[in-house]
N, C-alpha and C positions, 0 to 999 in steps of 0.2 A: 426547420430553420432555426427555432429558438434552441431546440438544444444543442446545434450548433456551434451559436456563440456562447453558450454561457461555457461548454468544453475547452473553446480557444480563450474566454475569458480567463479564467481560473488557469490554464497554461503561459500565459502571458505575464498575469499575477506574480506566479513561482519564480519566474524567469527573473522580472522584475526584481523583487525583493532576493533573491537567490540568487549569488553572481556565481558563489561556486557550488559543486555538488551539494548534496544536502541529506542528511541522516532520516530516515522515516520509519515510523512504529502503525502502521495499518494491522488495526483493532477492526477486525470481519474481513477478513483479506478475499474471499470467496474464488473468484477465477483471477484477481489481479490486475483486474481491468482498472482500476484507477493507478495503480502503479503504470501499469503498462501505456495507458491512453493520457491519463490527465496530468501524470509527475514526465515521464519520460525515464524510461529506464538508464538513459543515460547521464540521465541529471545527477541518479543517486550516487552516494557513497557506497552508504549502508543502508538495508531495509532488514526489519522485522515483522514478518510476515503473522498475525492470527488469529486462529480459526480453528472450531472445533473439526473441520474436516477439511482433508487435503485434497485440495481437486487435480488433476492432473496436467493443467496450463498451470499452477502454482508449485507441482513436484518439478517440473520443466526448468524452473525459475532458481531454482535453490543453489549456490552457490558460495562462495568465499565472504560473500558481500550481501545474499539475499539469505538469513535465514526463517526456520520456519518452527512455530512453538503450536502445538499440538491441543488445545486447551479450548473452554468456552468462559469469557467471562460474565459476570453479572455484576450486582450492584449491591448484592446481601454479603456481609461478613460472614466469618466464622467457616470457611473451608467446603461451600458448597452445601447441596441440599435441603 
């Protein structure tokens, strides 16, 4: 039940604050369920989808307006490892 509301909370929020579409950069995009479930795919403009690995409900997704960058990030400088 509680996680319920806090799903339509945060959808109601967007809604709220967000009258027109809205440009999104989803950093760990995994299967695209917070696009899919908690923004509304029809909400978006533009999404940037990433993640080091492509799952296939987010290959599904990819489009003119959804893309998808291939990569993992962290938090250490200097190009990795």
């Amino acid at each position: 039940m509680k996680k319920n509301f806090k799903k339509y909370k945060l959808k109601d929020l967007i809604n709220f604050f967000f009258k027109k579409k809205i440009i999104v950069i989803d950093v760990g995009v995994h299967k695209g369920n917070f696009l899919k479930k908690n923004i509304g795919l029809k909400k978006i403009k533009k999404a940037l989808m990433v993640d080091p690995v492509m799952q296939q409900s987010v290959k599904k997704m990819i489009s003119k307006k959804f893309k998808f960058l291939n990569v993992a990030l962290n938090n250490r400088g200097g190009g990795g490892g």
